[in-house]
Jmol script that loads the backbone (N, CA, C; Angstrom):
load data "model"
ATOM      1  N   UNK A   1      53.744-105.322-116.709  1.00  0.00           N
ATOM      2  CA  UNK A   1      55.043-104.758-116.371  1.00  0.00           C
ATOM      3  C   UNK A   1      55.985-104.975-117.548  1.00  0.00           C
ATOM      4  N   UNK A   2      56.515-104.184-117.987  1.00  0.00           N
ATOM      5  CA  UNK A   2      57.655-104.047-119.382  1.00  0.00           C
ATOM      6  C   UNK A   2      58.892-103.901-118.351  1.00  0.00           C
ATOM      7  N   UNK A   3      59.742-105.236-119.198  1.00  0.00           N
ATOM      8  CA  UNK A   3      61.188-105.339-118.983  1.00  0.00           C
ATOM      9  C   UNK A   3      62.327-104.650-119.457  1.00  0.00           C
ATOM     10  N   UNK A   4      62.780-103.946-119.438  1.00  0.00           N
ATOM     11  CA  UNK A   4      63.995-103.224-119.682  1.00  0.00           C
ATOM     12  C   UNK A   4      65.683-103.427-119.230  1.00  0.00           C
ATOM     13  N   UNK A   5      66.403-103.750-120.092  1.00  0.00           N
ATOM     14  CA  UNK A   5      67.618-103.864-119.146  1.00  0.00           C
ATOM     15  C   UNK A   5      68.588-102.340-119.194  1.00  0.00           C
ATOM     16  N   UNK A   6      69.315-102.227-118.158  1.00  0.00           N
ATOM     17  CA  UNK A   6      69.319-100.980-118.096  1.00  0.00           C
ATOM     18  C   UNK A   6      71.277-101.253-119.416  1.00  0.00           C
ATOM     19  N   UNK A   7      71.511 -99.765-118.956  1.00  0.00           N
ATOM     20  CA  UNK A   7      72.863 -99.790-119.825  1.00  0.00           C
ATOM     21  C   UNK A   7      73.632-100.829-119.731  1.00  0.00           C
ATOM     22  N   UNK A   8      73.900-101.086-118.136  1.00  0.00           N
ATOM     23  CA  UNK A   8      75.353-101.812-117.722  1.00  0.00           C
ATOM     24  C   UNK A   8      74.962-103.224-117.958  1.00  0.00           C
ATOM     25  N   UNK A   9      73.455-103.653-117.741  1.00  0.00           N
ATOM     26  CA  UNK A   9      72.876-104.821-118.272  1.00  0.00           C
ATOM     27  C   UNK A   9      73.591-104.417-119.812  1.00  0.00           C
ATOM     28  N   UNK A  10      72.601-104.386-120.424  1.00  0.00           N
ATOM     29  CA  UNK A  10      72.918-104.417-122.167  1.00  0.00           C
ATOM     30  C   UNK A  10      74.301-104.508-122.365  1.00  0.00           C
ATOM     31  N   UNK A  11      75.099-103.884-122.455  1.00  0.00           N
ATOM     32  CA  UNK A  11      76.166-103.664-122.692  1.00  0.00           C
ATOM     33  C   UNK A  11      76.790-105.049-121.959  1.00  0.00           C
ATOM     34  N   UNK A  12      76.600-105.798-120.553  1.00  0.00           N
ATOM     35  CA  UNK A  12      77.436-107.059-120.913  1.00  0.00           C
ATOM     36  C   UNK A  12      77.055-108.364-121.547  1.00  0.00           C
ATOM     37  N   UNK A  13      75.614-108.337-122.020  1.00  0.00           N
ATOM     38  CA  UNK A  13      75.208-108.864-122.851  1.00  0.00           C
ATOM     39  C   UNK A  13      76.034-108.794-124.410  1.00  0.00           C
ATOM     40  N   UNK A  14      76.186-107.364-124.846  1.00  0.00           N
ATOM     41  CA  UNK A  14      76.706-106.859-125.846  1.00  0.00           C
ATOM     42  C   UNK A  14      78.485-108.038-126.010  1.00  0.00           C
ATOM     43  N   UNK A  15      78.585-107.706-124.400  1.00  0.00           N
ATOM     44  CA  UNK A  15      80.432-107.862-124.424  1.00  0.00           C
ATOM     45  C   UNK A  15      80.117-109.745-124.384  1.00  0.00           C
ATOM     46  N   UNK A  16      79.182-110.305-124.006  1.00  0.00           N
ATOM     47  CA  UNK A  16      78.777-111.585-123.890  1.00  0.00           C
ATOM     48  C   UNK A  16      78.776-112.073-125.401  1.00  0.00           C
ATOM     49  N   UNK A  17      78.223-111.582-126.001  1.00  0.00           N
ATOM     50  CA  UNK A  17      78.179-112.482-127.549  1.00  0.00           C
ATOM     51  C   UNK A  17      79.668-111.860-127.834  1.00  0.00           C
ATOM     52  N   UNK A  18      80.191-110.949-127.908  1.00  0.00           N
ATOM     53  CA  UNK A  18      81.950-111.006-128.594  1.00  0.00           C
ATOM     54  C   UNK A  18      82.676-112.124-127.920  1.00  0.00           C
ATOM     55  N   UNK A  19      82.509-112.689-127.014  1.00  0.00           N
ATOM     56  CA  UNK A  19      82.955-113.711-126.645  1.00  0.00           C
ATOM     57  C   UNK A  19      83.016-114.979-127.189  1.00  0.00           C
ATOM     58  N   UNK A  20      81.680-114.998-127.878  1.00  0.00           N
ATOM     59  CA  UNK A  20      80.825-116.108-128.923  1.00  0.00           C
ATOM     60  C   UNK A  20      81.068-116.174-129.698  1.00  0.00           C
ATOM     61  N   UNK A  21      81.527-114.890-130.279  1.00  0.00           N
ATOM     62  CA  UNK A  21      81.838-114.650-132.105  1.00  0.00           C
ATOM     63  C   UNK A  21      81.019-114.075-132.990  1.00  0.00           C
ATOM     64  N   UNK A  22      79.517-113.599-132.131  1.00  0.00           N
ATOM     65  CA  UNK A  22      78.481-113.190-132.776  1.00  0.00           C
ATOM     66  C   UNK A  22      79.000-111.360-132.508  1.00  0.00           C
ATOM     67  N   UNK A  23      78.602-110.811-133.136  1.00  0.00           N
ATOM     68  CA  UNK A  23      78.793-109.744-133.257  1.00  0.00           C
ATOM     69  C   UNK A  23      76.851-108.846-133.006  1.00  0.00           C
ATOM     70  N   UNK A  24      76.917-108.154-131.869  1.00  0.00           N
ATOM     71  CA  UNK A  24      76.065-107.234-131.384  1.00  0.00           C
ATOM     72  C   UNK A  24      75.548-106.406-132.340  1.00  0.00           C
ATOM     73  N   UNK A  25      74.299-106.289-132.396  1.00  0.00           N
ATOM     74  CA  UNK A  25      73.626-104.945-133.353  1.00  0.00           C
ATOM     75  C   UNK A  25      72.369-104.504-132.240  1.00  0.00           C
ATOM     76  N   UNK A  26      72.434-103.337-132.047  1.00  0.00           N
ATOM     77  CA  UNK A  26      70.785-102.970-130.973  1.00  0.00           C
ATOM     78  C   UNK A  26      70.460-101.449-132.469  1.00  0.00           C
ATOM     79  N   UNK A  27      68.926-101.467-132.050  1.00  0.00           N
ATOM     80  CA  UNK A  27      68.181-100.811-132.799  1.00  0.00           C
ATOM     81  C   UNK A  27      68.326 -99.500-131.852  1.00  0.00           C
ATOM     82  N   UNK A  28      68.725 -98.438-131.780  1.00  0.00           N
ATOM     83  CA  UNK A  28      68.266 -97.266-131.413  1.00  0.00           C
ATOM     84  C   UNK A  28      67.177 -96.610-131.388  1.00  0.00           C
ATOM     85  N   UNK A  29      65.853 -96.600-130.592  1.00  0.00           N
ATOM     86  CA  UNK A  29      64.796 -96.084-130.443  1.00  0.00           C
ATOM     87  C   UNK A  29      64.934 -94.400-130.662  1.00  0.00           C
ATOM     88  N   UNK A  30      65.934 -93.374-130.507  1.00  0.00           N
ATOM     89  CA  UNK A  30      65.779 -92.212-130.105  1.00  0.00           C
ATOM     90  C   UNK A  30      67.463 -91.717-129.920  1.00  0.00           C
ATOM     91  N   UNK A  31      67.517 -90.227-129.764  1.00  0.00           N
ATOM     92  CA  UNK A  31      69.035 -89.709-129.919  1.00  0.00           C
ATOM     93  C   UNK A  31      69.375 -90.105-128.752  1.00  0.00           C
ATOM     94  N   UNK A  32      68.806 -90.423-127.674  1.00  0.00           N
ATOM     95  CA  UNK A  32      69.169 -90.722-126.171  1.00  0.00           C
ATOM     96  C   UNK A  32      70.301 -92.489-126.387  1.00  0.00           C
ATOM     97  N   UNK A  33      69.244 -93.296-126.528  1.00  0.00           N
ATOM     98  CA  UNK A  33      69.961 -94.671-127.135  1.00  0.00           C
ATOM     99  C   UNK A  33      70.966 -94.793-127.948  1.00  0.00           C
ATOM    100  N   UNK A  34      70.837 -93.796-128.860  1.00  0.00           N
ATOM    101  CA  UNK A  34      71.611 -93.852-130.061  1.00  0.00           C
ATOM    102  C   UNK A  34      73.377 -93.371-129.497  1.00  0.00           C
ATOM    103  N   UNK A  35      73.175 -91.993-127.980  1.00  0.00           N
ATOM    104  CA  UNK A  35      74.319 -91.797-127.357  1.00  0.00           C
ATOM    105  C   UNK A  35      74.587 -92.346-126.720  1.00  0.00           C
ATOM    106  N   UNK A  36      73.935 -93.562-126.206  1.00  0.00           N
ATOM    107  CA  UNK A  36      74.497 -94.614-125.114  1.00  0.00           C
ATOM    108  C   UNK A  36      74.846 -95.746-125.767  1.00  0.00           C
ATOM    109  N   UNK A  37      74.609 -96.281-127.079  1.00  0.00           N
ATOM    110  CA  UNK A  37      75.302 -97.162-128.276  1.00  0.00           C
ATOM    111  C   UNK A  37      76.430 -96.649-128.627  1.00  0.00           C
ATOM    112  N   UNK A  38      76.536 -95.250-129.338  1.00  0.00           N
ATOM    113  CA  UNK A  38      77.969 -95.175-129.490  1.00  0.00           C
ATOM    114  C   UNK A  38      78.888 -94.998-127.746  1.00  0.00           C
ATOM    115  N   UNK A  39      78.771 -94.614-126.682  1.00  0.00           N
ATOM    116  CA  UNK A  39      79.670 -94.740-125.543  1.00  0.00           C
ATOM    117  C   UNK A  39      80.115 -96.366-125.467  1.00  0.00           C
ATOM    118  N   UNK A  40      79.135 -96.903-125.964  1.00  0.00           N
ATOM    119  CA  UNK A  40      79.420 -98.570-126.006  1.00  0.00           C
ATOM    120  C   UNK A  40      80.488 -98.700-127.273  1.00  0.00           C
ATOM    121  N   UNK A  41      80.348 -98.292-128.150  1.00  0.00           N
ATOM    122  CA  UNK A  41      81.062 -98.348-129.163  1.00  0.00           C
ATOM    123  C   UNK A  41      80.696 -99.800-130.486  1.00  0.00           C
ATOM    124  N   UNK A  42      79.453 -99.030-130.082  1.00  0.00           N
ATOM    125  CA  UNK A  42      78.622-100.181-131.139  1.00  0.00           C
ATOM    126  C   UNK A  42      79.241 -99.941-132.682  1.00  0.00           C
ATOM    127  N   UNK A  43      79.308-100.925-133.658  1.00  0.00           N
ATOM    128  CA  UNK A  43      80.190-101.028-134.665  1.00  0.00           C
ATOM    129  C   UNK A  43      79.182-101.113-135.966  1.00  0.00           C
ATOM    130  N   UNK A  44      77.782-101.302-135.909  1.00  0.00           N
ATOM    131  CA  UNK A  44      76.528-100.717-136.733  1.00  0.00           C
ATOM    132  C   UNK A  44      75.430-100.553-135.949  1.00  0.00           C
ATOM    133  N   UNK A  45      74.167-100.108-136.601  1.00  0.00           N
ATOM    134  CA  UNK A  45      73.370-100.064-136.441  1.00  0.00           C
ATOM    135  C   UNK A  45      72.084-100.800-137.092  1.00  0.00           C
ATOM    136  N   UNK A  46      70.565-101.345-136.414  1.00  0.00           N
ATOM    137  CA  UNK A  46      69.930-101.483-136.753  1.00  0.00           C
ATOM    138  C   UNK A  46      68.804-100.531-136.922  1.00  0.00           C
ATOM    139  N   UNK A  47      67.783-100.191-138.105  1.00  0.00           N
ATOM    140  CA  UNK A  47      67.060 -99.021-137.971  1.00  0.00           C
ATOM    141  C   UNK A  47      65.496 -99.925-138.382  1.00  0.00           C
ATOM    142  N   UNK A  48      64.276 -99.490-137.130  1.00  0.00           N
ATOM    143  CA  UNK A  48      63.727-100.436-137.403  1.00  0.00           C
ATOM    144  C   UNK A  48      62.203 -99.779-138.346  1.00  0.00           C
ATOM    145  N   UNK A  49      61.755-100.347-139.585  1.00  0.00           N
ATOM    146  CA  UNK A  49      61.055 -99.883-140.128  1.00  0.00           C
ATOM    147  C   UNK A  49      59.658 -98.638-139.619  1.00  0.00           C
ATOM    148  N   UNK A  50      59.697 -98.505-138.288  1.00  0.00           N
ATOM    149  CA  UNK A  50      58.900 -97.717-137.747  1.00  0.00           C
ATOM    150  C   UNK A  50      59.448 -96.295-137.815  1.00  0.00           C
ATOM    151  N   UNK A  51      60.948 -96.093-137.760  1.00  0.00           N
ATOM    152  CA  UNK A  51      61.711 -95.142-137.595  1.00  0.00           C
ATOM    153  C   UNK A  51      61.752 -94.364-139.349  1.00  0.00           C
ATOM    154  N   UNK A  52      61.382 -95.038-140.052  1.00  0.00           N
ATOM    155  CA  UNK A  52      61.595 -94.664-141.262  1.00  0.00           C
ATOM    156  C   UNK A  52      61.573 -92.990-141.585  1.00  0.00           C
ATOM    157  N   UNK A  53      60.536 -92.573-140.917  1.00  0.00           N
ATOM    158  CA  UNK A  53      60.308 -91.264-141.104  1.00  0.00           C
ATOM    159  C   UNK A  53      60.722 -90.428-140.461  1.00  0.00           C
ATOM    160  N   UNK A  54      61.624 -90.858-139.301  1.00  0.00           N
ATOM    161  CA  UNK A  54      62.174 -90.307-138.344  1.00  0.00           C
ATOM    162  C   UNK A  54      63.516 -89.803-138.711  1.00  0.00           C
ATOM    163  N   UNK A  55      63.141 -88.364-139.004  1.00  0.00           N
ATOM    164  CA  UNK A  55      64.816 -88.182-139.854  1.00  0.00           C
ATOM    165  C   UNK A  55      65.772 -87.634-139.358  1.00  0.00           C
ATOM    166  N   UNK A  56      65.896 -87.328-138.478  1.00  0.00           N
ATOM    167  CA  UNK A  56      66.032 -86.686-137.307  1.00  0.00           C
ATOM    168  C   UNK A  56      67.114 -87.888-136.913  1.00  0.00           C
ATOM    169  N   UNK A  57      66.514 -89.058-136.113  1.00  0.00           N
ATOM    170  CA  UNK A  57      67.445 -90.353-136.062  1.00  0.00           C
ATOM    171  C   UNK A  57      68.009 -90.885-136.868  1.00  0.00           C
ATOM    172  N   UNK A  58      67.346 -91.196-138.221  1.00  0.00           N
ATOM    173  CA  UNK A  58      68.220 -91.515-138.938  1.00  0.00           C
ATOM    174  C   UNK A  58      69.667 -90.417-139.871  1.00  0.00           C
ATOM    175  N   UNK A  59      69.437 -89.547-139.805  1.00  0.00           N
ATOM    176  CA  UNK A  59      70.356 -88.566-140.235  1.00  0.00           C
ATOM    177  C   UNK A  59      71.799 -88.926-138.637  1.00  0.00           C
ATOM    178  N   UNK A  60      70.994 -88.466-137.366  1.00  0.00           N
ATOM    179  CA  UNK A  60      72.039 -88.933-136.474  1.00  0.00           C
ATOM    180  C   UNK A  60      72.748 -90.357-136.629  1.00  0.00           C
ATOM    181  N   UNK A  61      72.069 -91.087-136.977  1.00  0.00           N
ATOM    182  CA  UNK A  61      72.872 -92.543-136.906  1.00  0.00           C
ATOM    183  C   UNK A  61      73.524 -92.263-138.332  1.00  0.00           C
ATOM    184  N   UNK A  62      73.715 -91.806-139.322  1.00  0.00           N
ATOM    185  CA  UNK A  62      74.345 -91.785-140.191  1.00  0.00           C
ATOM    186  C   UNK A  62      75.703 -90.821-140.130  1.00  0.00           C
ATOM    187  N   UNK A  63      75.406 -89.791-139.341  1.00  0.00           N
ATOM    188  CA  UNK A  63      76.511 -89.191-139.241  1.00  0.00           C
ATOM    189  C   UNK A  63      77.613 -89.500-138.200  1.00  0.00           C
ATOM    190  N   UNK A  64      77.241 -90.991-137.669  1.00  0.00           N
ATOM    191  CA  UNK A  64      78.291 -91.801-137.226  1.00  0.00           C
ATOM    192  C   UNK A  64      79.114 -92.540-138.237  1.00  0.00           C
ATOM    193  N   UNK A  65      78.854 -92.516-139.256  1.00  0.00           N
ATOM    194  CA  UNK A  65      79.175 -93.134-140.171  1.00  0.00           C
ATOM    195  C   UNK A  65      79.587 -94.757-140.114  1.00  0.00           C
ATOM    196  N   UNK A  66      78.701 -95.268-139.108  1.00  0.00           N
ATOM    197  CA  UNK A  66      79.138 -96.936-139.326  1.00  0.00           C
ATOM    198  C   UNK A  66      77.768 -97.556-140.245  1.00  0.00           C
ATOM    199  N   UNK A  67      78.017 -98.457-140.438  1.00  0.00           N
ATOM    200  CA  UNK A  67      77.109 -99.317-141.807  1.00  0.00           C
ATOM    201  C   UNK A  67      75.424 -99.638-140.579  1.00  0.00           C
ATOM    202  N   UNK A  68      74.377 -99.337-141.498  1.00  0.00           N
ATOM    203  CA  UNK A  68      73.168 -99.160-141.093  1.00  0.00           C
ATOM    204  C   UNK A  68      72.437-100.552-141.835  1.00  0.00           C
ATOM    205  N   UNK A  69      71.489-100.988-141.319  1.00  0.00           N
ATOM    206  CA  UNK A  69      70.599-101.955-141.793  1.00  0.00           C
ATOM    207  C   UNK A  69      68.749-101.472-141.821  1.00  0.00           C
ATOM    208  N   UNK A  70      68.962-101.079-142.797  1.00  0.00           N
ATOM    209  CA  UNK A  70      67.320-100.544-142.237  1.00  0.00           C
ATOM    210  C   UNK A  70      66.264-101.536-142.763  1.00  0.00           C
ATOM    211  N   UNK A  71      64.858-101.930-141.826  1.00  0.00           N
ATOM    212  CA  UNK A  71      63.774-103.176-142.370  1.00  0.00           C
ATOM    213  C   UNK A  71      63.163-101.680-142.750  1.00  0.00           C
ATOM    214  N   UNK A  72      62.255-102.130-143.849  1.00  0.00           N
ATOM    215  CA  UNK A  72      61.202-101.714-143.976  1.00  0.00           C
ATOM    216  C   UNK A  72      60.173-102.323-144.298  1.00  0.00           C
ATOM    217  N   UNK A  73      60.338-103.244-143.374  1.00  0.00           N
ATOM    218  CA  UNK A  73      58.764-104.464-143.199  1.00  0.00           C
ATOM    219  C   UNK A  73      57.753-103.473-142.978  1.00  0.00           C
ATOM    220  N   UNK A  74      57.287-102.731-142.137  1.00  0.00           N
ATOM    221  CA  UNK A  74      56.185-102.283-141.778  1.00  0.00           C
ATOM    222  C   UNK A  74      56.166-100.936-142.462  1.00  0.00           C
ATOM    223  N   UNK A  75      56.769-100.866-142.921  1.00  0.00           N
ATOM    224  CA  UNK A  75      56.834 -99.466-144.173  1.00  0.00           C
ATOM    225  C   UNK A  75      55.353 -99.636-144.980  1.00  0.00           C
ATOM    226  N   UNK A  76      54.567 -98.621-145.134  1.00  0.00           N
ATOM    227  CA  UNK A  76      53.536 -98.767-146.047  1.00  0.00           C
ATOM    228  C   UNK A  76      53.575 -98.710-147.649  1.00  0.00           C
ATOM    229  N   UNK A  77      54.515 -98.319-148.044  1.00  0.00           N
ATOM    230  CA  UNK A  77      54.522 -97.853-149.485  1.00  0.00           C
ATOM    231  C   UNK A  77      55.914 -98.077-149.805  1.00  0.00           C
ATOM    232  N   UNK A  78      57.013 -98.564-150.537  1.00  0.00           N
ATOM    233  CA  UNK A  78      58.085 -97.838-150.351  1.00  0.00           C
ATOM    234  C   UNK A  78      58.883 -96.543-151.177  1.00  0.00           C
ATOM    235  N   UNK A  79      57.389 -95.197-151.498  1.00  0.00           N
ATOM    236  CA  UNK A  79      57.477 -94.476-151.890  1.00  0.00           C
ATOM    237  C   UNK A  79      57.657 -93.391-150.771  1.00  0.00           C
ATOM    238  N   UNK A  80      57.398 -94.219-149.740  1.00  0.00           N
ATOM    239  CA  UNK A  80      57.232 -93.417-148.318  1.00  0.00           C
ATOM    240  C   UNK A  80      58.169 -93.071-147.673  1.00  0.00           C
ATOM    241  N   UNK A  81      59.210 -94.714-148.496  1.00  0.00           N
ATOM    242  CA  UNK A  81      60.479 -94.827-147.659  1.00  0.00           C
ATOM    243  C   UNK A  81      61.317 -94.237-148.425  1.00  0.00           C
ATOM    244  N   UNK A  82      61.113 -93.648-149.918  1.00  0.00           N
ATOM    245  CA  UNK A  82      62.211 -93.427-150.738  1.00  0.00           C
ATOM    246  C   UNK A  82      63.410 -92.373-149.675  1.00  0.00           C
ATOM    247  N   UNK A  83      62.428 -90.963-149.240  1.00  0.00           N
ATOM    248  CA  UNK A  83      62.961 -89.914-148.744  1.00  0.00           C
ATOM    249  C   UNK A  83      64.258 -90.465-147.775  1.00  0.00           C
ATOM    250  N   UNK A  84      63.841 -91.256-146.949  1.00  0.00           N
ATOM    251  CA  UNK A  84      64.741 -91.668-145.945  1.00  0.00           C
ATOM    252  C   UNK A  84      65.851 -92.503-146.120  1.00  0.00           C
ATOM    253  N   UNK A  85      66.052 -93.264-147.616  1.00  0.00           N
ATOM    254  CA  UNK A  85      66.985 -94.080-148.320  1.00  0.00           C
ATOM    255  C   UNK A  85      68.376 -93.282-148.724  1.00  0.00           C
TER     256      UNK A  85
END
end "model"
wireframe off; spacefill off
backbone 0.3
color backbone group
């Protein structure tokens, strides 16, 4: 069984660490996540090396224009990754 928390979960988790002082980052799987992060009013993004080629998402998360972190741990080459840089 895979755990999931739904929006209203996440999001008071999200509002739980501003409380702390830590500041929230979630990875956007897809344009679906990516529109329920910004309704949250997420302040960056994480992009996780699987997505690399996914340009599609990453072009959307950029044209939010908040500051992006992308891994490219699991990147194979990073000639692979140039395109998406």
């Amino acid at each position: 069984m895979r755990f999931q928390l739904t929006d209203a979960e996440l999001f008071d988790v999200f509002d739980y660490c501003k409380t702390k002082g830590i500041l929230p980052l979630c990875t956007p799987w897809d344009l679906a996540s990516l529109a329920a992060l910004e309704s949250y009013g997420m302040v960056a993004y994480k992009v996780a090396s699987a997505d690399l080629t996914n340009h599609e998402l990453l072009e959307a998360i950029a044209r939010t224009g908040k500051p992006m972190l992308v891994s490219t741990g699991m990147s194979m080459r990073m000639r692979s990754s140039r395109p998406s840089i």
